[in-house]
KOLGU-4560 file (N, C-alpha, C; in nm, 3 decimals, padded with zeros to 5 digits):
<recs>
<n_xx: -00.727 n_yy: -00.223 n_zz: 01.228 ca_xx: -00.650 ca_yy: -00.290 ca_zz: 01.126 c_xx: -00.580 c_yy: -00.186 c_zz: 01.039 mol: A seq: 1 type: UNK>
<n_xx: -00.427 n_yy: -00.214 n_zz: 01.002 ca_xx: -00.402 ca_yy: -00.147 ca_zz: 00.934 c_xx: -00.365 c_yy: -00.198 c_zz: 00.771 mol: A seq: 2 type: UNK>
<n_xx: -00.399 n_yy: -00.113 n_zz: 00.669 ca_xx: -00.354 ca_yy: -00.169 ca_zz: 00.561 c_xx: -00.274 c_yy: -00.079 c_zz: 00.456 mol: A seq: 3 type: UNK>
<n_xx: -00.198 n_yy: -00.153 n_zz: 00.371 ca_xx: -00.147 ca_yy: -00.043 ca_zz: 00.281 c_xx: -00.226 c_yy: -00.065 c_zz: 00.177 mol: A seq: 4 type: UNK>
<n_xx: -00.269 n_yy: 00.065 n_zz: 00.029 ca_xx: -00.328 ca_yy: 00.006 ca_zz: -00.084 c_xx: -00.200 c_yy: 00.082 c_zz: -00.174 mol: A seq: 5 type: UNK>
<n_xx: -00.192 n_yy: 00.008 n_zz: -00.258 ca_xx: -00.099 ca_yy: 00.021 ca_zz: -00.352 c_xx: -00.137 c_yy: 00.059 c_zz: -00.484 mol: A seq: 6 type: UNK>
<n_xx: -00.132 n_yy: 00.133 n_zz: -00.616 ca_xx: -00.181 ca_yy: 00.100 ca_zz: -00.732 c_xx: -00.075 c_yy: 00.201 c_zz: -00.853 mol: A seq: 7 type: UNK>
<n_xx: -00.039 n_yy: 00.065 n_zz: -00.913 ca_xx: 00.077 ca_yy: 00.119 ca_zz: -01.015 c_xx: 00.009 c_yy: 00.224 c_zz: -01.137 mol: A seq: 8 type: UNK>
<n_xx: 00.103 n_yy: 00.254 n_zz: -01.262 ca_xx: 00.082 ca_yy: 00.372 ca_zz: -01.354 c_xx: 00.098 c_yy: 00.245 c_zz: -01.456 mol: A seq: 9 type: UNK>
<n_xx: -00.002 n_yy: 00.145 n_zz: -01.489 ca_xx: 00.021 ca_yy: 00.008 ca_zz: -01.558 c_xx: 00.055 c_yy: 00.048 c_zz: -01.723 mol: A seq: 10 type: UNK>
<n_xx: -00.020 n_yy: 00.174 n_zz: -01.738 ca_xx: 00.026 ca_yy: 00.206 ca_zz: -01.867 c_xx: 00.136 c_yy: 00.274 c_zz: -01.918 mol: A seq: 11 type: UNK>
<n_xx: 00.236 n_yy: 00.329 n_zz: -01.815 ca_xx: 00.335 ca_yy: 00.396 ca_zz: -01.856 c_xx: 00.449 c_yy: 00.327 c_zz: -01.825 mol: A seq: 12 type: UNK>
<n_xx: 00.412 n_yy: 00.168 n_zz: -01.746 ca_xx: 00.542 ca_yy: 00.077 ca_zz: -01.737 c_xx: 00.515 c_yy: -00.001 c_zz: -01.852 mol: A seq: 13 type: UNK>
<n_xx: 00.417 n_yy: -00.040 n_zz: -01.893 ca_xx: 00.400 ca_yy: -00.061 ca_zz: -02.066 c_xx: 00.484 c_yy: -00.057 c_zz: -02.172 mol: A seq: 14 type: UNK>
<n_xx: 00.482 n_yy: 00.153 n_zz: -02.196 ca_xx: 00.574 ca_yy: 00.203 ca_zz: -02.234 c_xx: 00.716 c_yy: 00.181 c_zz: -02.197 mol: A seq: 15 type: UNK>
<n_xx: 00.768 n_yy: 00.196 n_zz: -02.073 ca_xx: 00.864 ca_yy: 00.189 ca_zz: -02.052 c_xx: 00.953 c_yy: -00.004 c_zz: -02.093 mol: A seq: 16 type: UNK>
<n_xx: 01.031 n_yy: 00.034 n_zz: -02.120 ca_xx: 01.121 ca_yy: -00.120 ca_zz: -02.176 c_xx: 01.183 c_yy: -00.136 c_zz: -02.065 mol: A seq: 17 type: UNK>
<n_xx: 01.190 n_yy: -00.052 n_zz: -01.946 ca_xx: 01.288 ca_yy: -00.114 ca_zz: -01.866 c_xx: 01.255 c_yy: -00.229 c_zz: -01.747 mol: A seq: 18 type: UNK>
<n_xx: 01.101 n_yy: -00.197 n_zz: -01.735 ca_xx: 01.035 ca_yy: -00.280 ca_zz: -01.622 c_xx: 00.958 c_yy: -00.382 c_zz: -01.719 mol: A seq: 19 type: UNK>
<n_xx: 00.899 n_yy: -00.479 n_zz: -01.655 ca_xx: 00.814 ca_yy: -00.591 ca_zz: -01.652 c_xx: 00.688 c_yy: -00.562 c_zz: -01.509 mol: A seq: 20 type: UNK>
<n_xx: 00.577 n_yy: -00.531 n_zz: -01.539 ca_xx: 00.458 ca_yy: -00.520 ca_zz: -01.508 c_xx: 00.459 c_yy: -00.657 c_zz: -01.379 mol: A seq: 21 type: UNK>
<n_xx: 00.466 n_yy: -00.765 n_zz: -01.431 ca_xx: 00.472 ca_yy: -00.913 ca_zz: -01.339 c_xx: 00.561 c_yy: -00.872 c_zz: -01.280 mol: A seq: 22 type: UNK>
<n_xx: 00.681 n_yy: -00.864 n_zz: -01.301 ca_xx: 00.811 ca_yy: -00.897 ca_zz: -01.217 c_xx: 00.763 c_yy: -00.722 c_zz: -01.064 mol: A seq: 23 type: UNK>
<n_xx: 00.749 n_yy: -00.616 n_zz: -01.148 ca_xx: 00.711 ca_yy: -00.589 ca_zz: -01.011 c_xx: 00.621 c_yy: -00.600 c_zz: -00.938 mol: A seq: 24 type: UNK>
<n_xx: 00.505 n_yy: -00.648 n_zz: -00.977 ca_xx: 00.425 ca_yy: -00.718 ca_zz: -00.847 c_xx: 00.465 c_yy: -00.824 c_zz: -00.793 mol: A seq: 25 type: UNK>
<n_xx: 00.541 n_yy: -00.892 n_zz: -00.871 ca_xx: 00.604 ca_yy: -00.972 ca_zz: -00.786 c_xx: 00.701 c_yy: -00.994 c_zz: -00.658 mol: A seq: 26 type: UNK>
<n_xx: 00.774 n_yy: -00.856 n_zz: -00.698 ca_xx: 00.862 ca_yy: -00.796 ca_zz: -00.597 c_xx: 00.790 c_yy: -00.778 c_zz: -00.499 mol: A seq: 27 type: UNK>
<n_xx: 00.647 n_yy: -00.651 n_zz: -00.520 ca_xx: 00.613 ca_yy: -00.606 ca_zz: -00.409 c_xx: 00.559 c_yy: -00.716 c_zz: -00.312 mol: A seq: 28 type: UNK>
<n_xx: 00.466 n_yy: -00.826 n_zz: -00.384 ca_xx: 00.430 ca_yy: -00.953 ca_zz: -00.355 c_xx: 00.520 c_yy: -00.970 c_zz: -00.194 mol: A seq: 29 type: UNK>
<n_xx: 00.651 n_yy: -01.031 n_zz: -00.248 ca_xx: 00.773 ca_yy: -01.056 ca_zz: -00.199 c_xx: 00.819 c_yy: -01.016 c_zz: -00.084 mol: A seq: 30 type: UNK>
<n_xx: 00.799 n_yy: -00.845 n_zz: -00.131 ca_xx: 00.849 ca_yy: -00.798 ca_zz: 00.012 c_xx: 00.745 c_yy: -00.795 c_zz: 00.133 mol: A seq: 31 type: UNK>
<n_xx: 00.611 n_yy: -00.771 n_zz: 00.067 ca_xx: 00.533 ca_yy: -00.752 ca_zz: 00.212 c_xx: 00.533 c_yy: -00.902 c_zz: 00.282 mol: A seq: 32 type: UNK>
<n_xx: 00.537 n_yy: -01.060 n_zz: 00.178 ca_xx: 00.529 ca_yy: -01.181 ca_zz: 00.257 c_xx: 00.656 c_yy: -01.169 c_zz: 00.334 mol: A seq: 33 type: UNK>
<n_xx: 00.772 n_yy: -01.147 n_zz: 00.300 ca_xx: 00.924 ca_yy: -01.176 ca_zz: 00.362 c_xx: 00.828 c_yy: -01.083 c_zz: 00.492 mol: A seq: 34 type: UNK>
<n_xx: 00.791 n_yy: -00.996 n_zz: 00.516 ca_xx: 00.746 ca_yy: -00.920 ca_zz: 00.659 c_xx: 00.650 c_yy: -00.962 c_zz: 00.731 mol: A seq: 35 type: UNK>
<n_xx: 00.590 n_yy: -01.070 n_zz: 00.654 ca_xx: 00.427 ca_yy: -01.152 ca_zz: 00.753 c_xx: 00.326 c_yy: -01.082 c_zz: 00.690 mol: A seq: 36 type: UNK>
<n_xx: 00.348 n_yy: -01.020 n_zz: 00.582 ca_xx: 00.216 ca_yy: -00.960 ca_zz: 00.566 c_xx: 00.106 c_yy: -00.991 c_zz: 00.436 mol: A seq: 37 type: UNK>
<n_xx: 00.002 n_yy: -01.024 n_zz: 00.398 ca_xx: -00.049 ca_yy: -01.020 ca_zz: 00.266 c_xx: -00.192 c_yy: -00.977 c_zz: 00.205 mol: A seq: 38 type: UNK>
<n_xx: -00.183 n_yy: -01.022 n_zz: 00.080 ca_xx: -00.296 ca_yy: -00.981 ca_zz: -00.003 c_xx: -00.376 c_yy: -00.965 c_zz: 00.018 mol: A seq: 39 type: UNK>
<n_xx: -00.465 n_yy: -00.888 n_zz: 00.081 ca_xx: -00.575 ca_yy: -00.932 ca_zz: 00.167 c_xx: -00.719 c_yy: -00.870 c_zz: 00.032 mol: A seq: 40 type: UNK>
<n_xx: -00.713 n_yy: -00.801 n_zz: -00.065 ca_xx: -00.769 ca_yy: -00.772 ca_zz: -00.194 c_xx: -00.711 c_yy: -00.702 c_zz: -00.314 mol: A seq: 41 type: UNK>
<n_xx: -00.765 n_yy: -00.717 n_zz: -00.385 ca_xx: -00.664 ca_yy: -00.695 ca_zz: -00.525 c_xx: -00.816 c_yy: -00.670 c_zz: -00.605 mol: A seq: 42 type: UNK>
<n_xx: -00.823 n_yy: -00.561 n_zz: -00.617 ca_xx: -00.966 ca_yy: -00.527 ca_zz: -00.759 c_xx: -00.876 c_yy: -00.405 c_zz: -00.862 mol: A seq: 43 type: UNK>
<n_xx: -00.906 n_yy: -00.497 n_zz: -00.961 ca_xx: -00.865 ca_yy: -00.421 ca_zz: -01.121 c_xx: -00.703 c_yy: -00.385 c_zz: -01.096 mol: A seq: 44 type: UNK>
<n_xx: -00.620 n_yy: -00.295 n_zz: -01.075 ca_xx: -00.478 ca_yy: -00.276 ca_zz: -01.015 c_xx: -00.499 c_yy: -00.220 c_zz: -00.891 mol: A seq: 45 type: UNK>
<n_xx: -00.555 n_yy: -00.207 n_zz: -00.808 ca_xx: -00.554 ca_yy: -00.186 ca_zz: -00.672 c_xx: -00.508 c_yy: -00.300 c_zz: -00.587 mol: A seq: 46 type: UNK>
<n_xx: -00.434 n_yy: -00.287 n_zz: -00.520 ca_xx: -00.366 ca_yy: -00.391 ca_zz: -00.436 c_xx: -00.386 c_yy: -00.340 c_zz: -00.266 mol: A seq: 47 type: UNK>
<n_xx: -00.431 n_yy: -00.441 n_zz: -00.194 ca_xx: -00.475 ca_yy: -00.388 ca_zz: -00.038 c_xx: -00.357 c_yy: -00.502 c_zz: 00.060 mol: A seq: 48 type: UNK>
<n_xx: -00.248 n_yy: -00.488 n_zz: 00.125 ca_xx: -00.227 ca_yy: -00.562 ca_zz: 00.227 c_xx: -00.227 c_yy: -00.521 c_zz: 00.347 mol: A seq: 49 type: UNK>
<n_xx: -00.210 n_yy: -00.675 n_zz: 00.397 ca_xx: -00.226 ca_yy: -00.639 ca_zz: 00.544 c_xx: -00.142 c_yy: -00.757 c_zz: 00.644 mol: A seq: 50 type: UNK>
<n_xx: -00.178 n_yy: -00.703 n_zz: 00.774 ca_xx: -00.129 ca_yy: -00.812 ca_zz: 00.855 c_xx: -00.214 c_yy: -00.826 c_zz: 00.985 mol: A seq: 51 type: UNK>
<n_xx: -00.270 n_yy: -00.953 n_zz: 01.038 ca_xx: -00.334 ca_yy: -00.989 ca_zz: 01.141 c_xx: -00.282 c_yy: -00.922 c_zz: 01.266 mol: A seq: 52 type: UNK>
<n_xx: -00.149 n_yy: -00.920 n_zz: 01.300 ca_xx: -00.094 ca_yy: -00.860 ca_zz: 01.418 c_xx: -00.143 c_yy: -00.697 c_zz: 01.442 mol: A seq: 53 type: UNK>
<n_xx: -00.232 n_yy: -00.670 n_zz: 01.472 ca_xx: -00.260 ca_yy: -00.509 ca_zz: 01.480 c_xx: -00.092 c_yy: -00.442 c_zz: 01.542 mol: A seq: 54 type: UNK>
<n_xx: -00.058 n_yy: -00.500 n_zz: 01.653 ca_xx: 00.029 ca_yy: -00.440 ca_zz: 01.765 c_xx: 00.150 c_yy: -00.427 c_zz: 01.625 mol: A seq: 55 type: UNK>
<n_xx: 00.180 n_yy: -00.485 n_zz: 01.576 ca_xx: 00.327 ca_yy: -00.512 ca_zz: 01.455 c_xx: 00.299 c_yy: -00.445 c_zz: 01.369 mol: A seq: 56 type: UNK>
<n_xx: 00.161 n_yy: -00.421 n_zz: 01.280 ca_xx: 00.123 ca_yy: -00.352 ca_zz: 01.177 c_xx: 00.196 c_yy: -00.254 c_zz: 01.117 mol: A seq: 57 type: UNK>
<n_xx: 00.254 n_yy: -00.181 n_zz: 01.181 ca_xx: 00.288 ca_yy: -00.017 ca_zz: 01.145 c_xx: 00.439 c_yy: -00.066 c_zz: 01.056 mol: A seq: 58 type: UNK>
<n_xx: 00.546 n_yy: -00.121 n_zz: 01.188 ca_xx: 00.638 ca_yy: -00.149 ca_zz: 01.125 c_xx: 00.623 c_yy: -00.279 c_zz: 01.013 mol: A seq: 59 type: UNK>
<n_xx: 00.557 n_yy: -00.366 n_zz: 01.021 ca_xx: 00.530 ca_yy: -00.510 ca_zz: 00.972 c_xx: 00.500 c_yy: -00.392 c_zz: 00.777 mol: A seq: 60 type: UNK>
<n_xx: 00.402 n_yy: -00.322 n_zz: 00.824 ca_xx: 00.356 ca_yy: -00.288 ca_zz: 00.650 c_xx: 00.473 c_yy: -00.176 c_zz: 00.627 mol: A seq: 61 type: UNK>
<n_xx: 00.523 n_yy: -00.116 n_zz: 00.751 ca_xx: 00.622 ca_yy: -00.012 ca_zz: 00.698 c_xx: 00.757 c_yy: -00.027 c_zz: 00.650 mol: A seq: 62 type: UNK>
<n_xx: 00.841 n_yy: -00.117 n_zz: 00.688 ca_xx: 00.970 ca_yy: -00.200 ca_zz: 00.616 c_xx: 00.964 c_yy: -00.230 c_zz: 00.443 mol: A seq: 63 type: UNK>
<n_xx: 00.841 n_yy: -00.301 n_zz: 00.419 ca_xx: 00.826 ca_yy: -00.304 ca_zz: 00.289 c_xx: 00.853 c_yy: -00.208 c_zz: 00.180 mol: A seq: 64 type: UNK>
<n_xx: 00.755 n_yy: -00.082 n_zz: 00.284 ca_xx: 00.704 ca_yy: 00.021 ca_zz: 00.217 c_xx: 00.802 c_yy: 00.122 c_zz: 00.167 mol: A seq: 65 type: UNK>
<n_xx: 00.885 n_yy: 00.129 n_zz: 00.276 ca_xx: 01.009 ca_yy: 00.185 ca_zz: 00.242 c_xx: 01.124 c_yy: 00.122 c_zz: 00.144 mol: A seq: 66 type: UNK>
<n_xx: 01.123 n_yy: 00.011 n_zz: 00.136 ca_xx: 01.204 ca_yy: -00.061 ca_zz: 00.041 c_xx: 01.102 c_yy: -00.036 c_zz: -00.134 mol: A seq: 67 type: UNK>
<n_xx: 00.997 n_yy: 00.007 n_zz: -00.139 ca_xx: 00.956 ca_yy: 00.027 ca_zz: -00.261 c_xx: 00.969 c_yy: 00.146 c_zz: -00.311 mol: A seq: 68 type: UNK>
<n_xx: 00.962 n_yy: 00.209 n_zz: -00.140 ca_xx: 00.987 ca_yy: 00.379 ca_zz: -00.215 c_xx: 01.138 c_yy: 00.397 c_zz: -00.269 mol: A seq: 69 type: UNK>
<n_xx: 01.250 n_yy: 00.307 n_zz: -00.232 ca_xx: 01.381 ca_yy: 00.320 ca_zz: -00.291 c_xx: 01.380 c_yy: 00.263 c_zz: -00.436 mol: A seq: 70 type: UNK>
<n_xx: 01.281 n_yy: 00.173 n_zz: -00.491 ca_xx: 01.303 ca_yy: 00.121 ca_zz: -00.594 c_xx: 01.266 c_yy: 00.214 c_zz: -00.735 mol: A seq: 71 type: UNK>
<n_xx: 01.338 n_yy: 00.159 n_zz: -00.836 ca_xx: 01.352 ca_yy: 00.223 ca_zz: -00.937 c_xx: 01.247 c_yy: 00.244 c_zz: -01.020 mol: A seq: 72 type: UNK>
<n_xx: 01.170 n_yy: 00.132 n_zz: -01.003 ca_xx: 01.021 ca_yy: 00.134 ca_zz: -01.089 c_xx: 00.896 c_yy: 00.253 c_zz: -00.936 mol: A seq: 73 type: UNK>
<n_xx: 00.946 n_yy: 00.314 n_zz: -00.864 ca_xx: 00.837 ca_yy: 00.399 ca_zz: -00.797 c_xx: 00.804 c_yy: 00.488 c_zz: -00.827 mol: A seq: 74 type: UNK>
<n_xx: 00.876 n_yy: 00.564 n_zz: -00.934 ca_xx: 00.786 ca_yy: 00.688 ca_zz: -01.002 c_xx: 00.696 c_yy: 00.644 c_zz: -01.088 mol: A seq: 75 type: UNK>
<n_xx: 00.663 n_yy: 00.516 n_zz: -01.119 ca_xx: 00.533 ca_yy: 00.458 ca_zz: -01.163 c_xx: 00.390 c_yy: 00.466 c_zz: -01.042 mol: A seq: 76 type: UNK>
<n_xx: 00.425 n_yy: 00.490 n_zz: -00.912 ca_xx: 00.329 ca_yy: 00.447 ca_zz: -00.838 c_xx: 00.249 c_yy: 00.571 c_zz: -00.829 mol: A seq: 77 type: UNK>
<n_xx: 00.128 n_yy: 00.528 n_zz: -00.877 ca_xx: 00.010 ca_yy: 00.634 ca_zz: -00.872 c_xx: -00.075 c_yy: 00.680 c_zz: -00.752 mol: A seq: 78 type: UNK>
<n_xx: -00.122 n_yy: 00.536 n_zz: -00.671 ca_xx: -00.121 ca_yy: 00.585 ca_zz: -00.532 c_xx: -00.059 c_yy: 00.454 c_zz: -00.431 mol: A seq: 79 type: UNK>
<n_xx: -00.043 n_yy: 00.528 n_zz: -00.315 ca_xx: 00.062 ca_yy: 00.419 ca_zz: -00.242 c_xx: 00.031 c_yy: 00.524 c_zz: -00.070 mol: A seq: 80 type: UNK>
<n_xx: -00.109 n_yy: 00.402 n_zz: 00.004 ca_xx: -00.153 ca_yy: 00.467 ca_zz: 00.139 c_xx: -00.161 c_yy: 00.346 c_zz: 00.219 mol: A seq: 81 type: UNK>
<n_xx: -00.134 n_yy: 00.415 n_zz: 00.336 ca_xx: -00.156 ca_yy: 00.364 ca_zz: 00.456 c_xx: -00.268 c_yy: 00.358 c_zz: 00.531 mol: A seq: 82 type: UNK>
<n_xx: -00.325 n_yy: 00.322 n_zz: 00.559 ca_xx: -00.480 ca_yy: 00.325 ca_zz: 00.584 c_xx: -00.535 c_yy: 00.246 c_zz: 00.721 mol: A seq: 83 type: UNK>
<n_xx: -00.550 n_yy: 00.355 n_zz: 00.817 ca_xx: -00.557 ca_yy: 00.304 ca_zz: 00.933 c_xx: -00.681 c_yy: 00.346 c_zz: 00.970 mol: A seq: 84 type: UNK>
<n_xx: -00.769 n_yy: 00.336 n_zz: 01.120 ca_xx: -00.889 ca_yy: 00.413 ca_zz: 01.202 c_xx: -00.826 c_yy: 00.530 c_zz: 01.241 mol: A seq: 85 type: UNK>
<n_xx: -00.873 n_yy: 00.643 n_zz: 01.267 ca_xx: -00.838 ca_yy: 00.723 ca_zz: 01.391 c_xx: -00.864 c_yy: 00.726 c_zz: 01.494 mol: A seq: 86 type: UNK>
<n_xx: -00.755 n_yy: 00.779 n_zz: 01.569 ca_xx: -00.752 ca_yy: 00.715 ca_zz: 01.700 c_xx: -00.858 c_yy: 00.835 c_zz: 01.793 mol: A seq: 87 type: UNK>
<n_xx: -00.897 n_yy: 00.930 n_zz: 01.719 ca_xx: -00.988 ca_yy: 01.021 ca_zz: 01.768 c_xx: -01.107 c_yy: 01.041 c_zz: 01.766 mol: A seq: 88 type: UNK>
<n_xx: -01.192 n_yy: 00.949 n_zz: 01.644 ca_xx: -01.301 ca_yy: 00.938 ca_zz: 01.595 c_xx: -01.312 c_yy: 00.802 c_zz: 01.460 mol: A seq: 89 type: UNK>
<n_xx: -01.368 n_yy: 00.703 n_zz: 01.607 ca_xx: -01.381 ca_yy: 00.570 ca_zz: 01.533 c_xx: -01.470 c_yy: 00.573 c_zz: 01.403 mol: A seq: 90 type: UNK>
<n_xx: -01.511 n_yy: 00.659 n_zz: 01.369 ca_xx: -01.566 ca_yy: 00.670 ca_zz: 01.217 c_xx: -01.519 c_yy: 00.702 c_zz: 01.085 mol: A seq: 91 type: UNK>
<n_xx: -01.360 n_yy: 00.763 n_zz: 01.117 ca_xx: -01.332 ca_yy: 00.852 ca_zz: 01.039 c_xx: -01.216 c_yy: 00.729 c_zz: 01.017 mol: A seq: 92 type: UNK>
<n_xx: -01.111 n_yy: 00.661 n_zz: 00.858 ca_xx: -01.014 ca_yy: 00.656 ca_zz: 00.834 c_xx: -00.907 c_yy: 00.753 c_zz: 00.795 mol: A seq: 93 type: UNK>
<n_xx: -00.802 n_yy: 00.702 n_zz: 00.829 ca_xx: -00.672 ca_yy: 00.821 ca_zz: 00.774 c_xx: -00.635 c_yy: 00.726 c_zz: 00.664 mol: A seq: 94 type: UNK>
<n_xx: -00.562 n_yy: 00.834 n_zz: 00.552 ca_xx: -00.503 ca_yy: 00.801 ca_zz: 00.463 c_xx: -00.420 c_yy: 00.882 c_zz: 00.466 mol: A seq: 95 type: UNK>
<n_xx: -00.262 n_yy: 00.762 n_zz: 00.480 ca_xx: -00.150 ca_yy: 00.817 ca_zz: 00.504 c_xx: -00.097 c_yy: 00.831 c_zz: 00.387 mol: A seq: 96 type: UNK>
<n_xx: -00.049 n_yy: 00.963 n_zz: 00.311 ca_xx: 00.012 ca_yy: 00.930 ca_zz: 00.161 c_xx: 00.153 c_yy: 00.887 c_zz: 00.202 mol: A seq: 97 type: UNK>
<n_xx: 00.226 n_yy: 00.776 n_zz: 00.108 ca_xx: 00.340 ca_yy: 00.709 ca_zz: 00.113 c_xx: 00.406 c_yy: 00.797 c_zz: -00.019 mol: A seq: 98 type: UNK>
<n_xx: 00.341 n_yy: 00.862 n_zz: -00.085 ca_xx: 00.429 ca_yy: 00.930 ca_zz: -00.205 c_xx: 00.452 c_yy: 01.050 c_zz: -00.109 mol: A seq: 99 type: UNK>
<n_xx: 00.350 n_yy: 01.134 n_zz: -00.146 ca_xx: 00.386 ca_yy: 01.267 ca_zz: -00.089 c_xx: 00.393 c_yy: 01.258 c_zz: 00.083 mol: A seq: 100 type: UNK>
<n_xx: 00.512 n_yy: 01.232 n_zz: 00.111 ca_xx: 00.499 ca_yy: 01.227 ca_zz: 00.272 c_xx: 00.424 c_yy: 01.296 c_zz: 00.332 mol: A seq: 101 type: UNK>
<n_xx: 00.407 n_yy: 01.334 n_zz: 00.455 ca_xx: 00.323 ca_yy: 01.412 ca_zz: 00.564 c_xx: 00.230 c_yy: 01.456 c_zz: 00.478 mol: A seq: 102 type: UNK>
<n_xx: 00.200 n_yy: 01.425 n_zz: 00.381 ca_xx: -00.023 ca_yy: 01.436 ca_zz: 00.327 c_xx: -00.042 c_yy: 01.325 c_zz: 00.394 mol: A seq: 103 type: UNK>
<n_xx: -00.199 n_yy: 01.369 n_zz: 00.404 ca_xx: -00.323 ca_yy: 01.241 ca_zz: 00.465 c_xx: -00.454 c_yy: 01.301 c_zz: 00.439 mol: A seq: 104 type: UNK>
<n_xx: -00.481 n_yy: 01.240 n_zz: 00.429 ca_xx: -00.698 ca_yy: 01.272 ca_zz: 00.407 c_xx: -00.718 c_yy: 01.144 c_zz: 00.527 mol: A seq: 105 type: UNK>
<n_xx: -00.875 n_yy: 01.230 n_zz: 00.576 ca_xx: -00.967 ca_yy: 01.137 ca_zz: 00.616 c_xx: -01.086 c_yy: 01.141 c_zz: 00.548 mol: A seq: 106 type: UNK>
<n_xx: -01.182 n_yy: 01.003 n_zz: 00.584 ca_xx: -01.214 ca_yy: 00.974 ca_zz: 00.451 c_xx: -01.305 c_yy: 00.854 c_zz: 00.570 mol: A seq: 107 type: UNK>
<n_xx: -01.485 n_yy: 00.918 n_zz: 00.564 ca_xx: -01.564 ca_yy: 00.843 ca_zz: 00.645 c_xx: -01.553 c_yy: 00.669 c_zz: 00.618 mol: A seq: 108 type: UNK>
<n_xx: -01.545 n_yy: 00.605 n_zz: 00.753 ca_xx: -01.578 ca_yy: 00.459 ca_zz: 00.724 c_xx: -01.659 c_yy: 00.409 c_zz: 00.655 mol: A seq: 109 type: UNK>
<n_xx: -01.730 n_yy: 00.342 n_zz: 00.556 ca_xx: -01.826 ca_yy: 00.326 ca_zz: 00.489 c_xx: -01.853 c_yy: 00.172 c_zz: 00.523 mol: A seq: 110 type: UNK>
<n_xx: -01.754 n_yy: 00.106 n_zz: 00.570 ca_xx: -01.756 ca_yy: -00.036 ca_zz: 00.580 c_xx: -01.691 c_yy: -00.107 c_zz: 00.698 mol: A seq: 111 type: UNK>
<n_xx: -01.772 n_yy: -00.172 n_zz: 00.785 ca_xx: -01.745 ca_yy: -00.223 ca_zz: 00.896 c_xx: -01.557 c_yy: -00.312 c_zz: 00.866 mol: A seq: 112 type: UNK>
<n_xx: -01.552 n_yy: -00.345 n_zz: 00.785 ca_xx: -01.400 ca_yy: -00.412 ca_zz: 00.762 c_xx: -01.324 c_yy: -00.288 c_zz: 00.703 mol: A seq: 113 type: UNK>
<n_xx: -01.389 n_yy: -00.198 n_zz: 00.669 ca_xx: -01.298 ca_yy: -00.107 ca_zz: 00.561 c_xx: -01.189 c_yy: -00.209 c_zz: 00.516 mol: A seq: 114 type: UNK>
</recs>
């Protein structure tokens, strides 16, 4: 399964007058459903989606993903990963960073659903 987790800078769009806190989760909301994809957990500002189609996943969560990294409110985003198994050692997850491109950590399974 793949998922993205998302989690904004809630206190410095606060500050800022130019965004609304709702309106961009709402967006992001938006874009991952327009792609088939959703909420699959949300604790405190952490946001997790996903999509049932394993085979679609990549592009299904990646279209979105790229449409947020163009948006104006993304230098708010504190972390923003991709989060898949490896394909080398079913124990281990990757975390793909979506800010800093080509970073990743792995990061032991701890949970049969991760």
């Amino acid at each position: 399964m793949y998922k993205v987790l998302l989690q904004l800078d809630e206190d410095s769009i606060k500050q800022d007058k130019n965004y609304n806190i709702k309106d961009i989760y709402t967006e992001i909301d938006n874009l991952y459903k327009k792609a088939g994809c959703y909420l699959l957990n949300k604790t405190n500002d952490k946001y997790i989606y996903t999509i049932d189609n394993f085979e679609e996943a990549p592009a299904r969560l990646g279209a979105p993903s790229l449409k947020i990294r163009r948006a104006s409110w993304f230098k708010y985003m504190k972390e923003f990963w991709l989060i898949h198994k490896s394909s080398y050692n079913s124990n281990m997850l990757i975390y793909e960073d979506m800010i800093n491109i080509d970073e990743y950590k792995e990061v032991p399974v701890k949970d049969e659903n991760y």
